[in-house]
NUKOLSE-312918 format. One record per atom (N, C-alpha, C): residue number from 0; x, y, z; atom name. Coordinates in nm, 2 decimals. Atoms other than C-alpha are relative to their C-alpha. Last residue first. Example, Ala and Ser with C-alpha at 12.3 -4.5 7.8 and 13.67 -1.06 7.14 Angstrom:
REM residues 2
+-----+--------+--------+--------+-------+
: num :   east :  north :     up : atome :
+-----+--------+--------+--------+-------+
:   1 :  -0.09 :  -0.11 :   0.00 :     N :
:   1 :   1.37 :  -0.11 :   0.71 :    CA :
:   1 :  -0.08 :   0.11 :   0.08 :     C :
:   0 :   0.09 :  -0.12 :   0.00 :     N :
:   0 :   1.23 :  -0.45 :   0.78 :    CA :
:   0 :   0.09 :   0.12 :   0.00 :     C :
+-----+--------+--------+--------+-------+
//
This chain:
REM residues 118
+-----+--------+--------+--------+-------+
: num :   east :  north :     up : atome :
+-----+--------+--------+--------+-------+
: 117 :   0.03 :  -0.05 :   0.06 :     N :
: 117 :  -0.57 :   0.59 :  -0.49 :    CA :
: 117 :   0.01 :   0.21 :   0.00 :     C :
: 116 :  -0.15 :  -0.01 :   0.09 :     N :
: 116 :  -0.39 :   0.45 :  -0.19 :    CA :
: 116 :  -0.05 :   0.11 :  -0.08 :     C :
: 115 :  -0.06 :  -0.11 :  -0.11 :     N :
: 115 :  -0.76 :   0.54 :  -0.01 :    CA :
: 115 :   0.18 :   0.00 :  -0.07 :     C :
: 114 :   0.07 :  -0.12 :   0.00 :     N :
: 114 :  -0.98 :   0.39 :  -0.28 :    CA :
: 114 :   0.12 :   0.09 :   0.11 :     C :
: 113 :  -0.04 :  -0.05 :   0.11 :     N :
: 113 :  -0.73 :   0.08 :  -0.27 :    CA :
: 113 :  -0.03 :   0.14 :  -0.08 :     C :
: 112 :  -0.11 :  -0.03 :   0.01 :     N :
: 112 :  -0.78 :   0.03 :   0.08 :    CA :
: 112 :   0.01 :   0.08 :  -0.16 :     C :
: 111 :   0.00 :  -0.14 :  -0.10 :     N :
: 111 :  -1.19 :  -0.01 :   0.03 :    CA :
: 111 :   0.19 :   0.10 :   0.03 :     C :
: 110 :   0.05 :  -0.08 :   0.05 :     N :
: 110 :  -1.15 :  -0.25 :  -0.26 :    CA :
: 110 :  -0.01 :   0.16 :   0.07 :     C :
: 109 :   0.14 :   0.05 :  -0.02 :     N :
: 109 :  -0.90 :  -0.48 :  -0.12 :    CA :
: 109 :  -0.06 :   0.15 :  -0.06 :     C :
: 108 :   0.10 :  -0.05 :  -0.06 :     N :
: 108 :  -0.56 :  -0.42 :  -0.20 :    CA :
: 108 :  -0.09 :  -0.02 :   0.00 :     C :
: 107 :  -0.09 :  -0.01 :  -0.11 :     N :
: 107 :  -0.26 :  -0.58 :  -0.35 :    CA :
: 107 :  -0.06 :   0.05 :   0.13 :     C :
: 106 :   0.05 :  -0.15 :  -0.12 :     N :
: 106 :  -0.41 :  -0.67 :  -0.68 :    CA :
: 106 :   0.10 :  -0.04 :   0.14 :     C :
: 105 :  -0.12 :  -0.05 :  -0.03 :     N :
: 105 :  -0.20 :  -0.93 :  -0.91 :    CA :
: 105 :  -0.07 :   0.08 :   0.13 :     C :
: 104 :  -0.08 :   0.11 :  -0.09 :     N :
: 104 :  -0.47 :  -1.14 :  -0.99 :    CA :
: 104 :   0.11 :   0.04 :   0.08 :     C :
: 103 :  -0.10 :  -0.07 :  -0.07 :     N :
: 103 :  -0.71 :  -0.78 :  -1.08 :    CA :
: 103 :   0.12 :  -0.21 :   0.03 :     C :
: 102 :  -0.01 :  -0.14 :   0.08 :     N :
: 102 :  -1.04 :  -0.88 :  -1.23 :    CA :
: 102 :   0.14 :   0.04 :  -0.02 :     C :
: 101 :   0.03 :   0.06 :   0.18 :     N :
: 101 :  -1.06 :  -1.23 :  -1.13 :    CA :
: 101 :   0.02 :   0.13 :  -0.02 :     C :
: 100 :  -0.14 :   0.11 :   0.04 :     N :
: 100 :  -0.87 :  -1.09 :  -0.77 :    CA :
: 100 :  -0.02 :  -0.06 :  -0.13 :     C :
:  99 :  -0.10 :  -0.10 :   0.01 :     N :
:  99 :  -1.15 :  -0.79 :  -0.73 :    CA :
:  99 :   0.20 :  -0.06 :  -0.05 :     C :
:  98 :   0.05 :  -0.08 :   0.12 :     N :
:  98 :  -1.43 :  -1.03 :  -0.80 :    CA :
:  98 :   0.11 :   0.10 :   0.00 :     C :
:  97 :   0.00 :   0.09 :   0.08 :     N :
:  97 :  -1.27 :  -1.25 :  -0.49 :    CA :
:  97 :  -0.03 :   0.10 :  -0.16 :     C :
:  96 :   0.11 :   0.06 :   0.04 :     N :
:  96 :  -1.26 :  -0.96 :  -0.25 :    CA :
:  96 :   0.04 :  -0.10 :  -0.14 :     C :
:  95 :   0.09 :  -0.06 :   0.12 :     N :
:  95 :  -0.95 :  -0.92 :  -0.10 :    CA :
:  95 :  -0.10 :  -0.05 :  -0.06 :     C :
:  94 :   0.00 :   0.05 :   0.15 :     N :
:  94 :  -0.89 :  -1.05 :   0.27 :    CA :
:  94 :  -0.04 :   0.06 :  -0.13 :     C :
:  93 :   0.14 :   0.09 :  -0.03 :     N :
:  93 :  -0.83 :  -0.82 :   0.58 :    CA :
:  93 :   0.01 :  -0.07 :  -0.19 :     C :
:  92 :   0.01 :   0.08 :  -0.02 :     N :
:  92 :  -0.49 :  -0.70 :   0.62 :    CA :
:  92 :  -0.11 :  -0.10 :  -0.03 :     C :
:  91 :   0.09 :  -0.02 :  -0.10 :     N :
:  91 :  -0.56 :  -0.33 :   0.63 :    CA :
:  91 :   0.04 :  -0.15 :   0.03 :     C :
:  90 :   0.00 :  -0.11 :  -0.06 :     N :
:  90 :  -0.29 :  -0.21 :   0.37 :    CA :
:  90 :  -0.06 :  -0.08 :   0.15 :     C :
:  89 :  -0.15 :  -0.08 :  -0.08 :     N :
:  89 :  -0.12 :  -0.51 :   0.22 :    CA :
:  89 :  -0.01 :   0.13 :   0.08 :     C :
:  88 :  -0.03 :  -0.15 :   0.05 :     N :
:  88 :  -0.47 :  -0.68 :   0.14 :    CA :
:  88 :   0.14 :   0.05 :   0.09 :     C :
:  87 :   0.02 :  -0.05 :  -0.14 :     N :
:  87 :  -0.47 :  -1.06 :   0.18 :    CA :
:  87 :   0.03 :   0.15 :  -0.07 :     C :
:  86 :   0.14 :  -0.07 :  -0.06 :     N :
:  86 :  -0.51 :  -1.25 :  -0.12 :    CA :
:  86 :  -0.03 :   0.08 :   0.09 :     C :
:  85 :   0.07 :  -0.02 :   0.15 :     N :
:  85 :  -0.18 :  -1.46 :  -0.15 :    CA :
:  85 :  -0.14 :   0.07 :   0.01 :     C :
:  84 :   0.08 :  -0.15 :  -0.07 :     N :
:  84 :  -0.02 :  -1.45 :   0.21 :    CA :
:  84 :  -0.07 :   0.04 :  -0.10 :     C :
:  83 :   0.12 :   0.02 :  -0.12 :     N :
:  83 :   0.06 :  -1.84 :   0.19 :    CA :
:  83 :  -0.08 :   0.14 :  -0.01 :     C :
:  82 :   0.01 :  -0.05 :  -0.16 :     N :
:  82 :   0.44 :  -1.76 :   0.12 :    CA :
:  82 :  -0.10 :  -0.02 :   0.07 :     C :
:  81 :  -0.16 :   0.08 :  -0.03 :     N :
:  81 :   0.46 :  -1.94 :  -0.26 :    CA :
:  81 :  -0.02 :  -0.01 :   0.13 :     C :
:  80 :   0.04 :   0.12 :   0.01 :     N :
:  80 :   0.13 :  -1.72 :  -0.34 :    CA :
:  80 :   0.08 :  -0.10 :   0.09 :     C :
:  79 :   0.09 :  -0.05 :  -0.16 :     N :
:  79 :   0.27 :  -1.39 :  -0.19 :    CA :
:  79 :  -0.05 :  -0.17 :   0.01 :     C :
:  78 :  -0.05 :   0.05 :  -0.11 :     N :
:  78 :   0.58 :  -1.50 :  -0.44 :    CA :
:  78 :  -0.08 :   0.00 :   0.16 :     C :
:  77 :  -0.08 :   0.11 :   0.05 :     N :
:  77 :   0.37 :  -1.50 :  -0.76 :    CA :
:  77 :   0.07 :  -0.06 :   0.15 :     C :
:  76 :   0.15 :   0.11 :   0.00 :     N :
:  76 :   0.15 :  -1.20 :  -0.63 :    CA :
:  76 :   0.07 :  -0.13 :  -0.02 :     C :
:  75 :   0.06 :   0.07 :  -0.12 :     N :
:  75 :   0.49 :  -1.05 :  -0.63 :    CA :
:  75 :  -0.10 :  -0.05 :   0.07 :     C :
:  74 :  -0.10 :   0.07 :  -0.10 :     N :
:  74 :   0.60 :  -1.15 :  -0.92 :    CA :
:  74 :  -0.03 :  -0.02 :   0.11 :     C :
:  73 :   0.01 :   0.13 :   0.05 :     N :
:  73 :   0.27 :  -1.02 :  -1.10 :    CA :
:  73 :   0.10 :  -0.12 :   0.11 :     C :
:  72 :   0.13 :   0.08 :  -0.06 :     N :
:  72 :   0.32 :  -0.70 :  -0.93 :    CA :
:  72 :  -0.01 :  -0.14 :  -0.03 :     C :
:  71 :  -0.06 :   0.06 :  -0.18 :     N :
:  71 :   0.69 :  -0.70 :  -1.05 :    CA :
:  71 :  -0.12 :   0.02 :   0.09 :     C :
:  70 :  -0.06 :   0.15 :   0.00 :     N :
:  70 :   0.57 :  -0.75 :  -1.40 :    CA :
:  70 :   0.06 :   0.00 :   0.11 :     C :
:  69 :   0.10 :   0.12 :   0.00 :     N :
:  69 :   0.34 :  -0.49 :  -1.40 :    CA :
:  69 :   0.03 :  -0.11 :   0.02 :     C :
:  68 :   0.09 :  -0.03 :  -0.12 :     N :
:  68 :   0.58 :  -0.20 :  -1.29 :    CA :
:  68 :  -0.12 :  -0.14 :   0.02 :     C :
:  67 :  -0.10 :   0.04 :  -0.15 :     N :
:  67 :   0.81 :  -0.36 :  -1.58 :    CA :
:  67 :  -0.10 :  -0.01 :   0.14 :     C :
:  66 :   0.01 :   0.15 :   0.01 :     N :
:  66 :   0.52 :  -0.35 :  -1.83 :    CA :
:  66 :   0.10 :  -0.02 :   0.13 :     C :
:  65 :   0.20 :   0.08 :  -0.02 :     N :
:  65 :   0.42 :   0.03 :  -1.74 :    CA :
:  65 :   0.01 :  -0.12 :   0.03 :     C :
:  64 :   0.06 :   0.02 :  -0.12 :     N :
:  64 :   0.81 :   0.13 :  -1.76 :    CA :
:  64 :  -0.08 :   0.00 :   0.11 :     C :
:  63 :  -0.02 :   0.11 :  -0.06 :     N :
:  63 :   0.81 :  -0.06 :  -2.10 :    CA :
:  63 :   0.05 :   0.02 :   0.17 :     C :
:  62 :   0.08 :   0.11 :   0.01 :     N :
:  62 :   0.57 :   0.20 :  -2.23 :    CA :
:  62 :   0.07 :  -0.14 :   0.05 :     C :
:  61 :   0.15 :  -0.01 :  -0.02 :     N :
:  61 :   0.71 :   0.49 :  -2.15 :    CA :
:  61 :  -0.05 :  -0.16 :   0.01 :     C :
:  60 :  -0.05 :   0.02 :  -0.16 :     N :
:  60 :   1.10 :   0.36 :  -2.25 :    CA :
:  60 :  -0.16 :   0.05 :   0.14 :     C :
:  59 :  -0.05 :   0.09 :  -0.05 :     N :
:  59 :   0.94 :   0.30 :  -2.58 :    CA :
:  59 :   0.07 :  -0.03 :   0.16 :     C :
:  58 :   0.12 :   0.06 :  -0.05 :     N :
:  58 :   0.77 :   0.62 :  -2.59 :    CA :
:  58 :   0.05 :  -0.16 :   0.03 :     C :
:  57 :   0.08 :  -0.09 :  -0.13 :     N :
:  57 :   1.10 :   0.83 :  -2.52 :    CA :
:  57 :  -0.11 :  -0.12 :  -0.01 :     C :
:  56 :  -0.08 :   0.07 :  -0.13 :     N :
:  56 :   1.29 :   0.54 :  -2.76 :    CA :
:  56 :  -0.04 :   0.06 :   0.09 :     C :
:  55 :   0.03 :   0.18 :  -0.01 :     N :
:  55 :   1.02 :   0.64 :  -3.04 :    CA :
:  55 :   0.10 :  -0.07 :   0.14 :     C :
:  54 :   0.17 :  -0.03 :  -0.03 :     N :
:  54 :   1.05 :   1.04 :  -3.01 :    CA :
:  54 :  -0.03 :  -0.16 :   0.04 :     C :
:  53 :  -0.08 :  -0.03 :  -0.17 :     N :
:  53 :   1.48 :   1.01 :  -2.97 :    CA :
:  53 :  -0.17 :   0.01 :   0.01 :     C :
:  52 :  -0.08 :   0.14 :  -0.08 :     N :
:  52 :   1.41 :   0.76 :  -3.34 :    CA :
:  52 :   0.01 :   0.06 :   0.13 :     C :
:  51 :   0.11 :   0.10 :  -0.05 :     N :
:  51 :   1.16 :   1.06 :  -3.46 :    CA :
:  51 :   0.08 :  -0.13 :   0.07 :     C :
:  50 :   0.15 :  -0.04 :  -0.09 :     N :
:  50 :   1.38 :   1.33 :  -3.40 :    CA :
:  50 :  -0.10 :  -0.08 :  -0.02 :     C :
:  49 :  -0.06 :  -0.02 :  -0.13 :     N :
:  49 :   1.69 :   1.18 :  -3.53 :    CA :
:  49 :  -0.14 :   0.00 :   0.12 :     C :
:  48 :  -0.01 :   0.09 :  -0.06 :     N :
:  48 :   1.51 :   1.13 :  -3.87 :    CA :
:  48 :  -0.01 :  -0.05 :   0.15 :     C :
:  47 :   0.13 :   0.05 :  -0.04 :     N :
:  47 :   1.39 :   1.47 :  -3.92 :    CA :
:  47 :  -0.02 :  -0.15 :   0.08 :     C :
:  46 :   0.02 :  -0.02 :  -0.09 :     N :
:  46 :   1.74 :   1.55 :  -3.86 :    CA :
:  46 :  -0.12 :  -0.07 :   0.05 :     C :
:  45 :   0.04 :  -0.14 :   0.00 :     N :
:  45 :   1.86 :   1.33 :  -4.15 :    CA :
:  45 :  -0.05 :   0.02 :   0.21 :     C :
:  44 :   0.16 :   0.04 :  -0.04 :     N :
:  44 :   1.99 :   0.94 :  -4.10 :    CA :
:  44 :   0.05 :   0.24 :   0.05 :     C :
:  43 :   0.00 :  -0.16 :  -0.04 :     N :
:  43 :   2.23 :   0.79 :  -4.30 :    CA :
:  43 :  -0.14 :   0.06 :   0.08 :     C :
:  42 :  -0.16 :   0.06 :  -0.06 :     N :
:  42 :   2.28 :   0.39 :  -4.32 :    CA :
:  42 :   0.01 :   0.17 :   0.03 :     C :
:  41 :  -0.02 :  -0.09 :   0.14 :     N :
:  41 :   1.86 :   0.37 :  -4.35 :    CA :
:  41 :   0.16 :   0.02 :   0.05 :     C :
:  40 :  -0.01 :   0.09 :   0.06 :     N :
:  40 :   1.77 :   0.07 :  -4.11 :    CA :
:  40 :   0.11 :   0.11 :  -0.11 :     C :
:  39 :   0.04 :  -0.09 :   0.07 :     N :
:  39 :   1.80 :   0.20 :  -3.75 :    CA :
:  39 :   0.02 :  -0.06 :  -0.19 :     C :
:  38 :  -0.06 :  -0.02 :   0.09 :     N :
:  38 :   1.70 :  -0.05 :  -3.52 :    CA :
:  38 :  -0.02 :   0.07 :  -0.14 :     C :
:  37 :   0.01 :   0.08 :   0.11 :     N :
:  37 :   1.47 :   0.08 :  -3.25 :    CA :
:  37 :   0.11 :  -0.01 :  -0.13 :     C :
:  36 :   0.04 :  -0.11 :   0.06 :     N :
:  36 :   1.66 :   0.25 :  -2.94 :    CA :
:  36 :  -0.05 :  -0.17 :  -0.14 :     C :
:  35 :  -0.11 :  -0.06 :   0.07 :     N :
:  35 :   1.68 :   0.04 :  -2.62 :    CA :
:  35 :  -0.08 :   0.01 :  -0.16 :     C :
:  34 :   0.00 :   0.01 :   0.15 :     N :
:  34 :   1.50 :   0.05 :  -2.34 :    CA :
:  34 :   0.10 :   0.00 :  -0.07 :     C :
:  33 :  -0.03 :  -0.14 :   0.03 :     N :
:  33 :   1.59 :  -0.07 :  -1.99 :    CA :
:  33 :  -0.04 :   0.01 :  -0.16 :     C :
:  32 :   0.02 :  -0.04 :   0.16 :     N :
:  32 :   1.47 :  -0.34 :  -1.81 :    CA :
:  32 :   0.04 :   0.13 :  -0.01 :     C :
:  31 :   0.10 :  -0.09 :   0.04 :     N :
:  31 :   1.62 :  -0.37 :  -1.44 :    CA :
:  31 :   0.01 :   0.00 :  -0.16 :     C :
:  30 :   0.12 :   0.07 :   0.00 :     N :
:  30 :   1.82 :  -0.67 :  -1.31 :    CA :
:  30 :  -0.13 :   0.07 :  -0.05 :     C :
:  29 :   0.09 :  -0.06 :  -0.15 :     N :
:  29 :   2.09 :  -0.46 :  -1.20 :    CA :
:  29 :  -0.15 :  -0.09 :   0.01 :     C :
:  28 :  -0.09 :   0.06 :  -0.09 :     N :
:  28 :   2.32 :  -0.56 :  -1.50 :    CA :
:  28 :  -0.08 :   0.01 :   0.16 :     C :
:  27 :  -0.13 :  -0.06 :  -0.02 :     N :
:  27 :   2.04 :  -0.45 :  -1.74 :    CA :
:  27 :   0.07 :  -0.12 :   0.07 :     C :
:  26 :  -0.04 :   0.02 :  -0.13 :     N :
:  26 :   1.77 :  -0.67 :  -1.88 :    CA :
:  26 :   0.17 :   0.05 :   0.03 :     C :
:  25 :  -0.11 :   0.15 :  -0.06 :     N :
:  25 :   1.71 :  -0.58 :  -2.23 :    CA :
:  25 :   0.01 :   0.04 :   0.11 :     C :
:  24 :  -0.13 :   0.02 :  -0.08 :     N :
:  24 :   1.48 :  -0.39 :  -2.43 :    CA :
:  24 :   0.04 :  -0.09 :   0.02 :     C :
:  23 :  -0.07 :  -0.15 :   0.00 :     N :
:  23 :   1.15 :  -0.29 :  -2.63 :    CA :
:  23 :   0.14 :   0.02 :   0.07 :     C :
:  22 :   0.03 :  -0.09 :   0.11 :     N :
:  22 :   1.05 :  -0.60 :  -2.75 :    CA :
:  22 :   0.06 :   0.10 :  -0.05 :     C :
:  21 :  -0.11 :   0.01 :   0.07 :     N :
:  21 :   1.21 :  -0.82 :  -2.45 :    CA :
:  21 :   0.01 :   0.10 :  -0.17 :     C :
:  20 :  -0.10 :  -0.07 :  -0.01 :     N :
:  20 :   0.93 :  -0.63 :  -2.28 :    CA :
:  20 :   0.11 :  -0.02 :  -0.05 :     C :
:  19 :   0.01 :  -0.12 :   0.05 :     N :
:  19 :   0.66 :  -0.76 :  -2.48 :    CA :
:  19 :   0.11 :   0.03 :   0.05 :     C :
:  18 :  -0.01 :   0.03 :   0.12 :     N :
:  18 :   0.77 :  -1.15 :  -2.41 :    CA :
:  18 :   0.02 :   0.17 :  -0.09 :     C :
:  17 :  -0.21 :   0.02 :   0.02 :     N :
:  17 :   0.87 :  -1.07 :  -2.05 :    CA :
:  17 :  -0.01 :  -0.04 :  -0.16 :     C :
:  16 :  -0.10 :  -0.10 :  -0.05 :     N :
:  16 :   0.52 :  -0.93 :  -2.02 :    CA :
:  16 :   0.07 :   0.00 :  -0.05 :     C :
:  15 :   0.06 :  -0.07 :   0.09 :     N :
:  15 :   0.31 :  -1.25 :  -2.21 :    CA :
:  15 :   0.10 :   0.14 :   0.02 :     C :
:  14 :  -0.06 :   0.04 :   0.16 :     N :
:  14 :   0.53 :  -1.49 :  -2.02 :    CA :
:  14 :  -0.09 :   0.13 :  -0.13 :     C :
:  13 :  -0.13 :  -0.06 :   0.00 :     N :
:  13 :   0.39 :  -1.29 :  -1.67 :    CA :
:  13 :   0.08 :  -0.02 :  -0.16 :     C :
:  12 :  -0.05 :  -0.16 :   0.01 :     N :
:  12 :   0.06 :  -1.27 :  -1.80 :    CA :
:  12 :   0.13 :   0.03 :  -0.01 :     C :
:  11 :   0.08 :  -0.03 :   0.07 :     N :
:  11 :   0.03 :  -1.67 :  -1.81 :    CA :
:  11 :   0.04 :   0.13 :  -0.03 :     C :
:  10 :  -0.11 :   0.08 :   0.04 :     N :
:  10 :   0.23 :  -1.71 :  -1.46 :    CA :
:  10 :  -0.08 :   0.04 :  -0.15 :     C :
:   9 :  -0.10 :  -0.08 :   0.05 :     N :
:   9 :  -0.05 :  -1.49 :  -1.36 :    CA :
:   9 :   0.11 :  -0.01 :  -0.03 :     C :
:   8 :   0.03 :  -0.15 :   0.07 :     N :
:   8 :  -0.33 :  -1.66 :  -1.50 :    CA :
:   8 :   0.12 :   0.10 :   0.00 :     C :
:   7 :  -0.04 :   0.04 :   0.16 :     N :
:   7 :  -0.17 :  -2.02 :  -1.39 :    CA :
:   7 :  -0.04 :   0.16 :  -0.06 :     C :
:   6 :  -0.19 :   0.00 :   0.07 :     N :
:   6 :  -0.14 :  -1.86 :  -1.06 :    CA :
:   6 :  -0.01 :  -0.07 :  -0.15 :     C :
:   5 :  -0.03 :  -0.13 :   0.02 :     N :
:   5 :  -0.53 :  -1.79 :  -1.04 :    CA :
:   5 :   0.17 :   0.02 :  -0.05 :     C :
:   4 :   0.01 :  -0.08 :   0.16 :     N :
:   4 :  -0.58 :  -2.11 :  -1.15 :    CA :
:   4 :   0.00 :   0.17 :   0.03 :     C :
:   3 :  -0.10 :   0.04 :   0.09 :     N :
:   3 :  -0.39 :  -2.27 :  -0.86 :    CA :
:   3 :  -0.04 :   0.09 :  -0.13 :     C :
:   2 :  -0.11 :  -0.08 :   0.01 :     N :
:   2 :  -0.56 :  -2.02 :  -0.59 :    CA :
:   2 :   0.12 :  -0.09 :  -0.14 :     C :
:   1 :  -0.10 :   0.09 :   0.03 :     N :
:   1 :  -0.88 :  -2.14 :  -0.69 :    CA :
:   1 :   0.12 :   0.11 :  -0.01 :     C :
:   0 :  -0.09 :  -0.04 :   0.11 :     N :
:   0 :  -1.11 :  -1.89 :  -0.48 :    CA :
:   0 :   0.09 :  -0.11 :  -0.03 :     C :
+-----+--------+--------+--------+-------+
//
């Protein structure tokens, strides 16, 4: 396994992440994304309104925390790399299958653990 091109892939995803998540928010004080509400354009805004801007910041806060959860796998695939422990499964220890790392760069499990997290 090329461990450099596997970090270029997830270095690669990660700029793709922090690109979407800046989308839908901003980095709190904690370090955590948080949503925030799409700009409103109209200077009045009905009920119908209301209820779709609190329907659109529910799915926006859905959907950026999927990317967050993804982007601190990534990271720490990023820093397992750094440490040496890059590929190794976090449950059993034993190495992850290569076809499971092209698929997965981030994975954290080997195929048989991962059936059992699951």
């Amino acid at each position: 396994m090329n461990i450099q091109e596997q970090k270029n892939k997830l270095e690669e995803e990660k700029k793709l992440l922090e690109s979407e998540l800046s989308g839908l928010g901003r980095v709190d004080k904690t370090g955590d994304w948080e949503a925030t509400p799409e700009v409103q354009t109209a200077p009045e805004a009905d009920e119908n309104d209301m209820a779709d801007r609190s329907e659109d910041f529910e799915e926006r806060s859905a959907t950026l925390n999927v990317l967050e959860e993804r982007l601190m796998d990534i990271n720490h695939a990023l820093q397992n790399i750094e440490s040496g422990t890059y590929g190794m499964c976090e449950v059993c220890g034993m190495p992850i299958e290569e076809d499971r790392l092209e698929a997965n760069p981030a994975a954290r499990t080997c195929k048989v653990c991962m059936e059992k997290v699951v």
